[in-house]
Structures are given as structure tokens and as C-alpha cells.
C-alpha positions in Angstrom: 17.9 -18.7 14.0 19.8 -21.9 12.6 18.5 -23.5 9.2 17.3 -26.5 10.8 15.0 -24.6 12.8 14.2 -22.4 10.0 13.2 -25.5 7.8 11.0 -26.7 10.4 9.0 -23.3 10.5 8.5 -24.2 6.9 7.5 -27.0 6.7 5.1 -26.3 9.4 3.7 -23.5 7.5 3.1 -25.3 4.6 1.2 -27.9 6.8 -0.7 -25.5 8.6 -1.6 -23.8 4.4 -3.2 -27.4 3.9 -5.8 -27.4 6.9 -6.0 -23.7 6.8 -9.5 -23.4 5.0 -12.8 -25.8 5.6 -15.0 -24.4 3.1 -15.1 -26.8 0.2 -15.5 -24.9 -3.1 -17.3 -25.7 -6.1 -15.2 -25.9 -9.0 -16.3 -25.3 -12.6 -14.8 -25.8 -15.4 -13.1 -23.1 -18.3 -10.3 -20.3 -17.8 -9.9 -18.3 -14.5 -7.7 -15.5 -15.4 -7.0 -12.3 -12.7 -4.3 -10.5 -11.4 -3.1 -6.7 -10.6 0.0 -4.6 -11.6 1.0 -2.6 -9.4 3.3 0.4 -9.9 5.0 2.3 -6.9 7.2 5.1 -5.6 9.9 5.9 -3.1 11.3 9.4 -2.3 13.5 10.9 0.6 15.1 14.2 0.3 17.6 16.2 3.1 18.5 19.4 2.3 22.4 20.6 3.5 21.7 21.5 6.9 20.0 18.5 7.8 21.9 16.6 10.9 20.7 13.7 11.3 21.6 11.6 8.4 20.5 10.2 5.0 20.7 10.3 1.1 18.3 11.7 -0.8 17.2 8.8 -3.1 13.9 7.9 -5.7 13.2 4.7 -6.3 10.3 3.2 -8.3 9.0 -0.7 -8.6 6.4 -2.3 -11.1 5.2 -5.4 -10.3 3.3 -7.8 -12.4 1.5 -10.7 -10.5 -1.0 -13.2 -13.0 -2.8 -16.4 -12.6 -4.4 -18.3 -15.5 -5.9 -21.4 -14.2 -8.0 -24.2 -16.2 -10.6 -26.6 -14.8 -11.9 -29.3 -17.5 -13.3 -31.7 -15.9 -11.0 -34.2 -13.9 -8.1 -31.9 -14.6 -6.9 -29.2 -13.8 -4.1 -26.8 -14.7 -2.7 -23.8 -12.7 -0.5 -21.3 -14.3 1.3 -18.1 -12.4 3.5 -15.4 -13.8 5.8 -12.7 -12.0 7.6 -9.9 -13.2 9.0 -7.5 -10.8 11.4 -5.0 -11.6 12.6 -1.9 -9.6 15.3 0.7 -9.7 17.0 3.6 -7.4 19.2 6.2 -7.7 21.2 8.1 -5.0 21.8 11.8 -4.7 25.4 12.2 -6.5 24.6 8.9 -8.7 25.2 8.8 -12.3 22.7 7.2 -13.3 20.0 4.4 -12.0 20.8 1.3 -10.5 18.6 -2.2 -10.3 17.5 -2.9 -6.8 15.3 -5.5 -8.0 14.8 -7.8 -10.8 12.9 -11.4 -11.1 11.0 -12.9 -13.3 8.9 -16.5 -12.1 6.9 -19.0 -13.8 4.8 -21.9 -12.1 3.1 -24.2 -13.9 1.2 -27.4 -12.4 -1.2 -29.9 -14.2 -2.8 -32.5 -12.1 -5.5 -35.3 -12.9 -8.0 -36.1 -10.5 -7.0 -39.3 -8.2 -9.4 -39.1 -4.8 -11.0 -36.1 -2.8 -8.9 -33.3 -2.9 -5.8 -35.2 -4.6 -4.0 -35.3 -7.8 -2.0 -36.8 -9.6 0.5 -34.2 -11.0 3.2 -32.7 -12.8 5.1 -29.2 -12.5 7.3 -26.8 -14.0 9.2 -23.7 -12.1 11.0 -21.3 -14.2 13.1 -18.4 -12.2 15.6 -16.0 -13.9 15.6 -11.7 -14.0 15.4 -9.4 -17.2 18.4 -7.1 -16.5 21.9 -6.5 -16.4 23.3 -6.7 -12.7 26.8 -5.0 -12.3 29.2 -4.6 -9.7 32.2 -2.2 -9.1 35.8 -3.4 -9.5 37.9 -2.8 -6.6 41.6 -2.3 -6.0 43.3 -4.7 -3.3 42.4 -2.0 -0.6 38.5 -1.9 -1.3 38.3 1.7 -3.4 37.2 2.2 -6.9 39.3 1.0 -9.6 38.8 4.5 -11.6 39.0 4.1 -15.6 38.5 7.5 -16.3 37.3 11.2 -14.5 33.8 10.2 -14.1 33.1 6.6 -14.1 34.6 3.2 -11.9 35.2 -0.1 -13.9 32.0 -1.7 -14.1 31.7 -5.9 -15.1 28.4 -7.9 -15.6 27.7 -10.3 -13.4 24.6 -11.6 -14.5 21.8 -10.7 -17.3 18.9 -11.8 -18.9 18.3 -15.6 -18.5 21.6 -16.3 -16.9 21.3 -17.5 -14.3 18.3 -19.3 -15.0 16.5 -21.8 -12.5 14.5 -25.0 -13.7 12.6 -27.4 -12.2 10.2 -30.1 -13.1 8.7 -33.4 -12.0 5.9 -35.6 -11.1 4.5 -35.9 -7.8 0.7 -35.6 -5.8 -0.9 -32.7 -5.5 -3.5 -31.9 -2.4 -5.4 -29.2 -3.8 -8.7 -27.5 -2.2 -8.7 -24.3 -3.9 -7.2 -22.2 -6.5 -6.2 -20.6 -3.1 -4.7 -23.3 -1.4 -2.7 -26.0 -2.8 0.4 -28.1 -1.7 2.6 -30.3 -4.4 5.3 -33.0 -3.3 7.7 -34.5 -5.9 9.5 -37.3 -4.5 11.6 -37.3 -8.0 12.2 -33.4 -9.3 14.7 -32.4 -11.5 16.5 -29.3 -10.7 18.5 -27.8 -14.1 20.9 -24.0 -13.2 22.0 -22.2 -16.8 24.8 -20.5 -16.8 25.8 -18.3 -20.3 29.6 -19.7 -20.7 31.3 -16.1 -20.8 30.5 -16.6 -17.0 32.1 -19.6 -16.4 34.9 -19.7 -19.1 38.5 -19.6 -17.1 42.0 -21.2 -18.6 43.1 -24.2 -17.3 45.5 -23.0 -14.4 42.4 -21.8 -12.6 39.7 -24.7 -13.0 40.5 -26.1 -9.8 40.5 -23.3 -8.1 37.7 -21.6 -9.5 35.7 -25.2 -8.7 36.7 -25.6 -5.1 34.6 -21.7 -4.6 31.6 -23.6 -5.7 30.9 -22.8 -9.4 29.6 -19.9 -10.6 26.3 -20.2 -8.5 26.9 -24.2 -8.5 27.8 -24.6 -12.2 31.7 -25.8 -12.4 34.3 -23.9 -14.8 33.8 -23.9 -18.5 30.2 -25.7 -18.2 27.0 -24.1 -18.7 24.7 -26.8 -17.2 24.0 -27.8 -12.8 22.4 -30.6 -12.9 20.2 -32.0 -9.8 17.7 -35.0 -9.4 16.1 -34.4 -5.7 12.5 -34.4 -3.8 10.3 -30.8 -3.6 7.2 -29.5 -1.9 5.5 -26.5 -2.9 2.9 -24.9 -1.1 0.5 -22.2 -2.1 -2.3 -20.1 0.3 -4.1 -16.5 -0.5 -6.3 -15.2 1.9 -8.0 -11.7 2.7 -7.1 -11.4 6.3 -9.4 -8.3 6.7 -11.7 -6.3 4.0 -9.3 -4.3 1.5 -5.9 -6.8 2.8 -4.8 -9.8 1.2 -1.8 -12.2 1.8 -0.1 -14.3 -0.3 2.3 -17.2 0.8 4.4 -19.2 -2.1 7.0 -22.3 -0.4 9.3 -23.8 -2.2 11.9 -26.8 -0.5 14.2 -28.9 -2.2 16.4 -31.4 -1.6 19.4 -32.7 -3.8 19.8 -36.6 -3.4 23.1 -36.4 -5.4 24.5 -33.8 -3.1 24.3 -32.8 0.8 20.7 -33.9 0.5 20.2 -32.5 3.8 20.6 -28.8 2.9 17.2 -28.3 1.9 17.1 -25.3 -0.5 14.1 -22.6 0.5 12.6 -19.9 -1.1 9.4 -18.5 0.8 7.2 -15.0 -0.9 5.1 -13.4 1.5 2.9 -11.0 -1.0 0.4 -8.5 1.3 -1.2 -6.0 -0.5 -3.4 -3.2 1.0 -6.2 -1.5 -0.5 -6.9 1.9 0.0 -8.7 2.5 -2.5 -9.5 1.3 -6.6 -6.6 2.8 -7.9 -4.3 3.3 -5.1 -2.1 0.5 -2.9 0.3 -0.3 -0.2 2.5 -3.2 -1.5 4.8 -5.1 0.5 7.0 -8.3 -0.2 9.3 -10.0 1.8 11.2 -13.2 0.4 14.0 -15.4 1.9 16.2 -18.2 0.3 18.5 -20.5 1.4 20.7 -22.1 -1.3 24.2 -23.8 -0.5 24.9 -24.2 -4.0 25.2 -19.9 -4.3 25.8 -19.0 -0.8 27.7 -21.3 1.6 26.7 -19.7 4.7 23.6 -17.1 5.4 20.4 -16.6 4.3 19.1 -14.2 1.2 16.6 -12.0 2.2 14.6 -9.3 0.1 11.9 -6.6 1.3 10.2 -4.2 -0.6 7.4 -1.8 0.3 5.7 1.2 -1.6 2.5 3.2 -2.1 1.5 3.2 -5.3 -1.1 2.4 -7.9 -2.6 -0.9 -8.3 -4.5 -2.0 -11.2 -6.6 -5.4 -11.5 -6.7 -7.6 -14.5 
């Protein structure tokens, strides 16, 4: 499937989020607070004779998902948090590895303009807790061994580097704390970068510029800047009793650069009840961002059974 294609899907999803509902809903004002954590496990095990393939692994993933939303009057003020964080380990590892690691915040304020629309503002905050390694190789793809027991190991990225900002004013179309769509015509778009990433000498500034950056920020900078149009789109909705689905859109285009690479990042959350305590949890996410990967699209899937706790 090509990107222009893909883009349209979008943006016909996030159409399709604003005329999903009819039911008008009275809002009143104060704090509406609720969430869940959720907490789950993975385990496959083979013993020696088994032929048909497989590591034994365990993996474990909690998941922290929070809204804190405000109604006063002619305003209104919508607040979400993330933290998810999982980790796995392969029979013959040394030790755990991160399979996943991100940590979101949304915040949008908007001031009542006519029916359902507001006049708005909003800040996105995206960036992980964790160290994330990788292996260095020799020219012929093996382990570059240090020692006995352990391969070269560099960081590639930790806690708020790379971090993703963005913030602007725009209209919001809001019907629900369910269902809500934002467009910024002018949105600022801000990538931090820790400068041990990004420091190289001067023989290889060119070089290490024409790759692209490190994920878009040039050599010995810390700071991407990008001034550019979004739309965001929120919609949660129990598709059956004990299952609900949550969609969270994000587009973005850069006017100072390619603005028709529209960046994407779409969250598909579906959580199944099976009972108080216990859940089926899946997540599927895809981005599309020319500024870190030229070519391709970044796609992430989780699922697990495991407890689920409401807040």
C-alpha cells in the first residue's frame, strides 16, 4: 500500500470519527478523571525435542492509560497521559531487553465559538523512559565481542532524547470527551536531541547531514525545528458489552520542508474484558516520518492477557 493511499485512509478515518456518534451529550462542568493500568504477560517454552521451531521467551508489559478532562463553563480542557513500558528475554539471554518504551502527553484547551466548535490550542509531548541499545557489528554482520560473555553494546537513545513537541492554535470540533477532531493550520513541531548523539568532528558533518540527522536534527545541534499544519482526531467507543476501542490520529505537514510527506502516527487501543480484574489488551500503532525513516513505515503490535485495573 503506497503513502498516498495510506494518508487518504486517514484522513478518511478521522472524517468518518467526526460524524460517527449522533447522540448529543450534556456536559457539566468540574474534573473527569478515569483510566486503567493494565499489567500483562507472555510465555512460550520448547523443550529439546521439540521440532518444529521456537525460543522459549517471557515477556511482560504495563501500560498506563489516563485522562483528566475539565469543563468550566465555555471552556474546556482535555488532558491524556501514556506510559507504556515492556520487556523480553530469550532462552540463552543475559539479561532483559526493551521491546517497548513510550511515554505521551496530549493536552488541548479550547473556548467555546459555535455548536460543537472551539477555538483552541494544543500541546503533544512524545519521548520513552529507557535506555535503547544496539549491538556493534564487525564489517561481516557478527558480534564485535569485548570480552567471554558479553558484545559491545552503545546507546542509542534514553530518557527524553529523542523527544517530540508540538504546539499550536487551531479549531476544534468537539462532541464528546469521546470524540473530538483538532486542525492547526500553524503548529510548531520542536525534535530534542541530547548532543552526545549528534556531536561528530568536522570531517564528518557533511556526511553525517546528507543521512538525514540524527532522527532529522543535523550534526552537532540539539534542536529540529518545524512550523507546519496538524489534525488530530480522537474516538472511544464500546463496540460490544465488555470491548472497547480506542482510535488516536495524528498528521502533520512541514511547510518549510517536503510539505507533502505528511507525517502519521495512528493508536488503535482495544481492550477486552473478561472479567473485573482480568483483560485482553491489544495495541497496534503505525508512523510514517521521513525525517527518521526515508522509506517504510513503523509499525508496532502488542497483545497480552493480563490484569486490568480502573482508576
Amino acid at each position: 500500500m503506497n503513502k498516498q493511499r495510506l494518508l487518504t485512509i486517514a484522513l478518511a478515518l478521522s472524517i468518518a470519527f467526526t460524524f460517527a456518534q449522533d447522540k448529543k451529550e450534556e456536559k457539566k462542568d468540574g474534573w473527569k478523571k478515569g483510566g486503567n493500568v493494565a499489567i500483562t504477560f507472555n510465555q512460550s517454552a520448547f523443550n529439546n525435542e521439540w521440532k518444529g521451531g521456537g525460543i522459549s521467551n517471557i515477556a511482560a508489559n504495563a501500560l498506563l492509560n489516563y485522562d483528566f478532562n475539565l469543563t468550566k463553563g465555555n471552556l474546556v480542557w482535555d488532558n491524556k497521559l501514556i506510559l507504556d513500558y515492556g520487556i523480553n528475554k530469550n532462552k540463552g539471554d543475559e539479561k532483559f531487553n526493551k521491546n517497548n518504551d513510550r511515554l505521551e502527553f496530549n493536552s488541548l484547551a479550547g473556548k467555546k465559538a459555535k455548536g460543537f466548535w472551539y477555538y483552541s490550542a494544543y500541546f503533544n509531548l512524545k519521548t520513552q523512559m529507557d535506555t535503547s541499545f544496539t549491538t556493534v557489528k564487525n564489517d561481516n554482520g557478527t558480534p564485535l565481542i569485548t570480552t567471554d560473555d558479553f558484545d559491545q553494546e552503545i546507546g542509542t537513545s534514553h530518557f527524553f532524547s529523542p523527544a517530540f513537541f508540538q504546539i499550536g492554535p487551531g479549531m476544534l470540533w468537539k462532541k464528546s470527551d469521546n470524540l473530538n477532531v483538532n486542525i492547526s493550520p500553524a503548529a510548531l513541531k520542536m525534535t530534542y536531541i541530547h548532543g552526545h548523539f549528534t556531536e561528530v568532528n568536522a570531517l564528518a558533518v557533511d556526511a553525517f547531514n546528507a543521512n538525514g540527522g540524527y532522527y532529522g536534527v543535523d550534526a552537532n545541534e540539539t534542536l529540529r525545528y518545524e512550523v507546519g499544519a496538524s489534525l488530530r482526531a480522537y474516538y472511544k467507543t464500546n463496540l460490544m458489552k465488555g470491548i472497547s476501542m480506542e482510535n488516536i490520529l495524528g498528521l502533520y505537514s512541514n511547510y518549510l520542508e517536503d510539505p507533502q510527506n505528511v507525517d502519521l502516527d495512528y493508536t488503535l487501543n482495544l481492550v477486552m474484558t473478561i472479567n473485573k480484574y482480568i483483560s485482553t489488551n491489544i495495541t497496534f500503532q503505525t508512523i510514517y516520518d521521513d525525517t527518521i525513516q526515508r522509506e517504510g513505515f513503523q509499525v508496532r503490535e502488542t497483545f497480552g492477557l493480563g490484569l486490568n485495573f480502573k482508576l
